[in-house]
Residue frames as a rotation matrix with the C-alpha (Angstrom) as fourth column:
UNK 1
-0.695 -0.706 0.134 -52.48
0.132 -0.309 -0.942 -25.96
0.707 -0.637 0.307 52.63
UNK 2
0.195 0.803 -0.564 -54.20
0.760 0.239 0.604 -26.66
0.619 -0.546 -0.564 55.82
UNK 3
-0.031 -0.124 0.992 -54.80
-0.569 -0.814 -0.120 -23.36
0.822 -0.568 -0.046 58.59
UNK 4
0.585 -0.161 0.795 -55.07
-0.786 0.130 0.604 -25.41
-0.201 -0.978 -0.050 61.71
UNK 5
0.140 -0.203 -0.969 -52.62
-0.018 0.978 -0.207 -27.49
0.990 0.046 0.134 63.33
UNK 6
-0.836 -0.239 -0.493 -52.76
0.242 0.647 -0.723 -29.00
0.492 -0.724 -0.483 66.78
UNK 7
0.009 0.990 -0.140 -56.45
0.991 0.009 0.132 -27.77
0.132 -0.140 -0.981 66.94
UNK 8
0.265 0.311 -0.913 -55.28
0.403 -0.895 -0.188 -23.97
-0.876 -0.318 -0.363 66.72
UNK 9
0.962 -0.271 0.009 -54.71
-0.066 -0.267 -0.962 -21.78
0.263 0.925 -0.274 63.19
UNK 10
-0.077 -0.928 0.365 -51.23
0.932 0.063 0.356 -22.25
-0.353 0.368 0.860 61.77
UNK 11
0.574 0.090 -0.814 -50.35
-0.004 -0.994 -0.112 -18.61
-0.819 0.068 -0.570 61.69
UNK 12
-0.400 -0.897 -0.187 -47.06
-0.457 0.019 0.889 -19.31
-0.795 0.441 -0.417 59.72
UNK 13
-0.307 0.544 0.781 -49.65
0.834 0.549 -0.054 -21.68
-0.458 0.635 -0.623 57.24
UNK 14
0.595 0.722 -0.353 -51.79
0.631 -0.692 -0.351 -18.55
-0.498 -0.014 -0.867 57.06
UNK 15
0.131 -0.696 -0.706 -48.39
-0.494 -0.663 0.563 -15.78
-0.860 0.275 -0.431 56.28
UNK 16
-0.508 -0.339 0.792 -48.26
0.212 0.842 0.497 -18.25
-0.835 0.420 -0.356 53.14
UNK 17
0.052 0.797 0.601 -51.43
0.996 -0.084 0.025 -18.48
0.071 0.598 -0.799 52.02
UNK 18
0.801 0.420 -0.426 -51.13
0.198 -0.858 -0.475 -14.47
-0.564 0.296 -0.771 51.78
UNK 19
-0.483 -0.781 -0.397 -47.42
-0.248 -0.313 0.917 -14.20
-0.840 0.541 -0.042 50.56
UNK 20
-0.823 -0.085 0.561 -48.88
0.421 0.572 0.704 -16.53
-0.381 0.816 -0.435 47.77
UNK 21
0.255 0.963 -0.092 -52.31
0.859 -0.269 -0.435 -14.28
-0.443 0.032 -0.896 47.46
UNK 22
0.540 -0.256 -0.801 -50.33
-0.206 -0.964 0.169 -11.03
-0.816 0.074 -0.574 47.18
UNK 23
-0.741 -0.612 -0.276 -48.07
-0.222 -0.164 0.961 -12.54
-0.634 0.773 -0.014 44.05
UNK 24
-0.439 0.769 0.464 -51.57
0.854 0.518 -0.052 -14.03
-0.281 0.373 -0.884 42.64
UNK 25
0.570 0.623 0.537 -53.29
0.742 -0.670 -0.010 -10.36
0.354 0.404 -0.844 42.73
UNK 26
-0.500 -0.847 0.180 -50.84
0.793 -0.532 -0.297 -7.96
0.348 -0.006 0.938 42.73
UNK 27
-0.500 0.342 0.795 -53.52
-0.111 -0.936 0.333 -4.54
0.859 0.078 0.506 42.44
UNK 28
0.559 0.828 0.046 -54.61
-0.126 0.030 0.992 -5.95
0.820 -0.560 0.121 45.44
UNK 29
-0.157 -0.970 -0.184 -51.96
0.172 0.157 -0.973 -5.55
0.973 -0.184 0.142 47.98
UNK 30
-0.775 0.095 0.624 -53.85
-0.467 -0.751 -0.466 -3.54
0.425 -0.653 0.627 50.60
UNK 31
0.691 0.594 -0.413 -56.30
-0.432 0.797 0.422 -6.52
0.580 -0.113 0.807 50.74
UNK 32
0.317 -0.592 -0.741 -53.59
0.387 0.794 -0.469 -8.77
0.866 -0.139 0.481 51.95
UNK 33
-0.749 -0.614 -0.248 -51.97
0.490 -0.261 -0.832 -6.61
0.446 -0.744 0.497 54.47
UNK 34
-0.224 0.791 0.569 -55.37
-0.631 -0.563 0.534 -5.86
0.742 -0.240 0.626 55.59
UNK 35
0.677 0.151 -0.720 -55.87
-0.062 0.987 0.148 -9.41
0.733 -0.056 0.678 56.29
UNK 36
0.010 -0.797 -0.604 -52.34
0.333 0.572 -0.750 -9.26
0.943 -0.193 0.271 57.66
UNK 37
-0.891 -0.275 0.361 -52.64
-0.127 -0.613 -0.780 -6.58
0.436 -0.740 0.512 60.33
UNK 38
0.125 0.893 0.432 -56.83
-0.951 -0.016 0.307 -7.29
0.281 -0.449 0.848 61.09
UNK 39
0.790 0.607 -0.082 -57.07
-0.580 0.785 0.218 -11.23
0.197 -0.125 0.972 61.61
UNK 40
0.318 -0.928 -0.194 -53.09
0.134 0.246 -0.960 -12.31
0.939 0.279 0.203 62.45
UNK 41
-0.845 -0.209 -0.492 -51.77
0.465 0.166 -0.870 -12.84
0.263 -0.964 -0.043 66.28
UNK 42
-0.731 0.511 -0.453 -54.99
0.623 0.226 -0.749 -14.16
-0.280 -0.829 -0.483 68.00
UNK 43
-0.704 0.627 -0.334 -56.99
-0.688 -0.719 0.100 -10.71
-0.177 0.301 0.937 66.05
UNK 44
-0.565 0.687 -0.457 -59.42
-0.378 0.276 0.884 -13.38
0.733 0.672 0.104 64.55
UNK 45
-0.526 0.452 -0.720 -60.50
0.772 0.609 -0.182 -14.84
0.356 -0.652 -0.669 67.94
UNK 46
-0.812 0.430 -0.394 -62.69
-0.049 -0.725 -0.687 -11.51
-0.581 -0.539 0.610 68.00
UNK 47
-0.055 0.841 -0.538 -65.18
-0.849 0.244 0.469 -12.42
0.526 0.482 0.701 65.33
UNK 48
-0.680 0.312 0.663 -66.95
-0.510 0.448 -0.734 -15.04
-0.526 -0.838 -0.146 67.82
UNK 49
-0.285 0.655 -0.700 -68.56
-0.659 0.396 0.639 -17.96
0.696 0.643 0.319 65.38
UNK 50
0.642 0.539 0.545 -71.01
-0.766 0.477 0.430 -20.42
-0.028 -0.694 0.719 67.82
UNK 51
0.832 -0.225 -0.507 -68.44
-0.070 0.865 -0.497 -23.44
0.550 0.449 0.704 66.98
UNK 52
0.682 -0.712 0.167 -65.57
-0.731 -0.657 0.183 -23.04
-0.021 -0.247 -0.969 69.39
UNK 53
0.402 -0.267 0.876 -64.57
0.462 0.885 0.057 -26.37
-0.790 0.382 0.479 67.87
UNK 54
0.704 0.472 0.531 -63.84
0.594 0.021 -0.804 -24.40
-0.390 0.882 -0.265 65.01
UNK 55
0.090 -0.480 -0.872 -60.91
0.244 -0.838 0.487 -21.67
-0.965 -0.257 0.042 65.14
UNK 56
-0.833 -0.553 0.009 -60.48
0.208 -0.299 0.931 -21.24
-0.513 0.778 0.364 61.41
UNK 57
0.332 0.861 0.386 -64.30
0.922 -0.382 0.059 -20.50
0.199 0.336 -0.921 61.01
UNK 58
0.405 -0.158 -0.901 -63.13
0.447 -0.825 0.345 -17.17
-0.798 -0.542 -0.263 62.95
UNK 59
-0.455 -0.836 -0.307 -60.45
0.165 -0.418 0.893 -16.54
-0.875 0.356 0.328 60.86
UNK 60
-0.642 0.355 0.680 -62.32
0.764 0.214 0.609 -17.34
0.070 0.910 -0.409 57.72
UNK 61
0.666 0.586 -0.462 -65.03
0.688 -0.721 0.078 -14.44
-0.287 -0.370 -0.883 59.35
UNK 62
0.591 -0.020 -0.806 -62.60
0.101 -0.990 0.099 -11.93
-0.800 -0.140 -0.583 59.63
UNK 63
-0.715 -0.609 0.344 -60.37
0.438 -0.006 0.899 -12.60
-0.545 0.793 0.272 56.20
UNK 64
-0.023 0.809 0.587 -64.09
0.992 0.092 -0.087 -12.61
-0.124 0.580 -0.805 54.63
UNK 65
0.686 0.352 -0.636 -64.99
0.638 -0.712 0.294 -9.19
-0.349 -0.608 -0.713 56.53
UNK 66
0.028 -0.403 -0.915 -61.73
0.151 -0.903 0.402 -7.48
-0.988 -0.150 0.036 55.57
UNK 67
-0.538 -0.223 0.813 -62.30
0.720 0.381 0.580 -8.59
-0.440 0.897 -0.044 52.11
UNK 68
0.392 0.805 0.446 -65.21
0.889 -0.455 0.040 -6.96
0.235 0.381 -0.894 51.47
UNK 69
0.749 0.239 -0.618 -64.27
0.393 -0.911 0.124 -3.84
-0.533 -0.336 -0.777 53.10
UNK 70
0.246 -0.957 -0.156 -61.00
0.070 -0.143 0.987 -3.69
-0.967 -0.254 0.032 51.34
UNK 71
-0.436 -0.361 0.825 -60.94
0.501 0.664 0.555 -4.85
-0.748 0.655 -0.109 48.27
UNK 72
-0.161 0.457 -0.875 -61.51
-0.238 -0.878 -0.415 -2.46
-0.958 0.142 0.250 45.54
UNK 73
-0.905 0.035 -0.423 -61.53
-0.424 -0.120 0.898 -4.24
-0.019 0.992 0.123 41.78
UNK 74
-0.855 0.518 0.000 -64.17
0.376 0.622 0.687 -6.21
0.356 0.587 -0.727 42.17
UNK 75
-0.634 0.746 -0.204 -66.43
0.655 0.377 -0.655 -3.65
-0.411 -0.549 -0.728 43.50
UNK 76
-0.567 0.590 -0.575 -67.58
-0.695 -0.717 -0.050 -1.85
-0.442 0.371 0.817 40.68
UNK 77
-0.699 0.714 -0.041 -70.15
0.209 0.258 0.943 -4.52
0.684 0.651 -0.329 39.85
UNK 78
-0.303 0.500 0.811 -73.50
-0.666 -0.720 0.195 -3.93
0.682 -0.481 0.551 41.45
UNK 79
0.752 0.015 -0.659 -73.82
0.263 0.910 0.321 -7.61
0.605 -0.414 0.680 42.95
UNK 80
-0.077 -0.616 -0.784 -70.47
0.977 0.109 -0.182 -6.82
0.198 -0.780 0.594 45.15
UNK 81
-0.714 -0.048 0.698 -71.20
-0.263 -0.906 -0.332 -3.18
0.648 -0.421 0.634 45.83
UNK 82
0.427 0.877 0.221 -74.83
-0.409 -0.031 0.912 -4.69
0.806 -0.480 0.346 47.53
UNK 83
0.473 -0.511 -0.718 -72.46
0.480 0.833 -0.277 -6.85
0.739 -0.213 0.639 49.40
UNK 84
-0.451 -0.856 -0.251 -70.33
0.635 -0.110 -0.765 -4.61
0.627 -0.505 0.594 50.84
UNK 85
-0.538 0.276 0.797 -72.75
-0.610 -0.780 -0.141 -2.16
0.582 -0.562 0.588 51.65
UNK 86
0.738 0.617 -0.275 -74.76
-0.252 0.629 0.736 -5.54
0.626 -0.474 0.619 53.25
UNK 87
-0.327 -0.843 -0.428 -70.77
0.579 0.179 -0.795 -6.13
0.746 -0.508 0.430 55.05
UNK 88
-0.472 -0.113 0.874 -71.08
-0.515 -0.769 -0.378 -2.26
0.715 -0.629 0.305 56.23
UNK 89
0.428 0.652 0.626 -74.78
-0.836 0.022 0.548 -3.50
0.343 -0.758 0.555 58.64
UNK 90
0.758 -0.012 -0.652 -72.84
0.256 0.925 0.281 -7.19
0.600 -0.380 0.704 59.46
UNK 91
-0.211 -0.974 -0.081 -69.79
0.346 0.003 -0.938 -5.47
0.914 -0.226 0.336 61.07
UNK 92
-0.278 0.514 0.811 -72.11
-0.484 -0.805 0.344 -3.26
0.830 -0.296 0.473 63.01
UNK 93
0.895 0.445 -0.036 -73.72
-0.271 0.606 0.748 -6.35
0.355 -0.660 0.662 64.69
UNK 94
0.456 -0.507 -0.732 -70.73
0.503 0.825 -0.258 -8.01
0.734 -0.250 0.631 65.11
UNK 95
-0.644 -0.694 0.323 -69.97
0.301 -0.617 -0.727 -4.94
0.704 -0.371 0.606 67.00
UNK 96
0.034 0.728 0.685 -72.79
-0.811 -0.381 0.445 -4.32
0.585 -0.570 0.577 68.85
UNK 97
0.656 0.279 -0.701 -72.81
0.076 0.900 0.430 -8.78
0.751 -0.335 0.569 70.07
């Protein structure tokens, strides 16, 4: 399932690919509707990637971005806890750019 069509993200593509994420990982619901409410009408065209050829790099930024912050089984290893706390200092910039 492709995210862009006529050179801009297929939101309605996108509302898929989570309907179908949220029956995949159920315990992880709050991930998804993170996703849904942070990066969903035009929200993703605030993470600025250098490609403006590129809209679904954006998106792909901020799905990434709320992942980490969101997502809570897979951070009790110490490899994704360094991660997120390495998320916490990338959001910062992206806030500060």
């Amino acid at each position: 399932m492709g995210l862009i069509k006529n050179d801009k993200i297929d939101e309605d593509a996108g509302l898929k690919l989570l309907s179908n994420m949220d029956k995949q990982f159920p315990g992880e619901k709050d991930v998804v509707s993170s996703i849904r409410s942070s990066c969903f009408d035009g929200k993703y065209e605030d993470y600025e990637f250098d490609d403006e050829h590129c809209p679904a790099m954006n998106f792909y930024i901020c799905a990434y971005i709320t992942t980490l912050q969101n997502c809570k089984s897979w951070k009790t290893t110490v490899v994704c806890q360094k991660m997120a706390a390495d998320m916490k200092k990338c959001i910062a910039q992206l806030e500060d750019s």
